[in-house]
C-alpha positions in Angstrom: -31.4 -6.8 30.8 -29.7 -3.4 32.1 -27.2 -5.5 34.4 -26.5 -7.8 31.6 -26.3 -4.4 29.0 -23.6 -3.0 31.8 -21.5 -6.2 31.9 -20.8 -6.2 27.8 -19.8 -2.4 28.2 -17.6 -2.5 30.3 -15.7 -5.9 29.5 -15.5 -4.0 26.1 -14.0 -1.3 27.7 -11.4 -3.5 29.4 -11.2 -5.5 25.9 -10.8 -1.8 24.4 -8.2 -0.6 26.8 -6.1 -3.9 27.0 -5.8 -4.1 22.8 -5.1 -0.1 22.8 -2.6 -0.3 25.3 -0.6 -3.1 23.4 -0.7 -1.4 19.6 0.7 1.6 21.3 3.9 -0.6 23.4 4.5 -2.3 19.7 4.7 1.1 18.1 6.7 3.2 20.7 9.3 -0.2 20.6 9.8 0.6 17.0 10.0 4.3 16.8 12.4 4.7 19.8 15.2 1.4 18.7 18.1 4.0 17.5 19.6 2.6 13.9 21.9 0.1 14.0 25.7 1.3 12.9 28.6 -0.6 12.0 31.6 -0.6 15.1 35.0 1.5 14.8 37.3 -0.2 12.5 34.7 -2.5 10.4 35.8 -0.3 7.1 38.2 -2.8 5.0 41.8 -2.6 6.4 43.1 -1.1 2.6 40.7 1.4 3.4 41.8 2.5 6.7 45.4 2.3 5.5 45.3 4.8 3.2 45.7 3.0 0.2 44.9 3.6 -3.0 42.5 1.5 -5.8 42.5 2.4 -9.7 39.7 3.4 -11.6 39.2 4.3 -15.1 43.3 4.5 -14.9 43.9 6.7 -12.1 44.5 6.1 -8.7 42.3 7.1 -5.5 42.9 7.6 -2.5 40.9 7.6 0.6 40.6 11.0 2.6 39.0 11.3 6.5 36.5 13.5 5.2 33.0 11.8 4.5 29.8 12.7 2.6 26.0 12.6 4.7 24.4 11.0 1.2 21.3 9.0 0.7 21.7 5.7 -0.9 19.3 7.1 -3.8 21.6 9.9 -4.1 24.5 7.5 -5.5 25.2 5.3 -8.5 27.2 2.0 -7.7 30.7 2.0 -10.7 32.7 -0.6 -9.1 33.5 -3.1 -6.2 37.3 -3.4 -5.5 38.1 -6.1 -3.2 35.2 -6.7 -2.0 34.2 -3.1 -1.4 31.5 -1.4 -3.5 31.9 2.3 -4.6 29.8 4.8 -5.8 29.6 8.4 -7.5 27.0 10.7 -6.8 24.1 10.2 -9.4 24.6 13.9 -10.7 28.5 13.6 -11.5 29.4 13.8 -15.0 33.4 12.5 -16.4 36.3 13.3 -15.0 34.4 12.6 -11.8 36.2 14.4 -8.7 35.4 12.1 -6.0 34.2 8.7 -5.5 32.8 7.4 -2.4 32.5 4.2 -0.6 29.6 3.3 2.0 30.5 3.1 5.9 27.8 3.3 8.1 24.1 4.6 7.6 24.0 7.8 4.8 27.8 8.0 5.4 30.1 8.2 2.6 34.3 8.4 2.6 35.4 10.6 -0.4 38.2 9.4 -2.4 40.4 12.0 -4.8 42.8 11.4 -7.3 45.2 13.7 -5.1 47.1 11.9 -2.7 47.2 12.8 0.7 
C-alpha cells in the first residue's frame, strides 16, 4: 500500500510539472510576440504624395506629423478612396485636424493649411 501510495504521488508530480510547464510556454509565446505593424510605404500613394481630399468643402492636406490615439479615442466621418478618416471624439465644428489610421494607435494629421 505505501509503495503503491508513493507511485500515484509522484507520477502526479511529473503529471503536475509536465501540464504546468506547458501553460506557462503558451503564455510567455503570447506576451512576448511584439504587435504586428504595417511596412514603410503601405499608406495610400495620395497620401504619401501630399495630396489633398475635400471635406465638408475645404481641402486637407496631409502633414508628417502624427497623433499616438486610441481607436476609442476617434470617431470615423468619411472614407475617401478607399481610406477611412477620423476626428477625435471630443472635436466640435470647424474641426482643426482630421486624421487617418497608419499603423497601431498612429494617426497622420491633416489641416486645412497647406504645406
Amino acid at each position: 500500500m505505501r509503495n503503491w501510495l508513493k507511485k500515484n504521488i509522484l507520477k502526479s508530480f511529473f503529471i503536475f510539472l509536465f501540464l504546468f510547464n506547458i501553460a506557462g510556454c503558451v503564455t510567455v509565446k503570447e506576451s512576448t510576440e511584439r504587435p504586428k505593424s504595417n511596412p514603410i510605404g503601405t499608406e495610400a500613394d495620395w497620401i504619401r504624395n501630399g495630396e489633398s481630399f475635400e471635406f465638408e468643402g475645404e481641402l486637407w492636406y496631409p502633414q508628417d506629423e502624427y497623433e499616438v490615439l486610441l481607436d476609442s479615442e476617434v470617431f470615423r466621418v468619411g472614407n475617401y478612396q478607399g481610406v477611412n478618416f477620423f476626428i477625435e471624439k471630443i472635436d466640435v465644428r470647424p474641426y482643426n485636424h482630421l486624421y487617418t489610421k497608419f499603423d497601431r494607435n498612429k494617426y497622420r494629421i491633416f489641416t486645412k493649411e497647406t504645406q
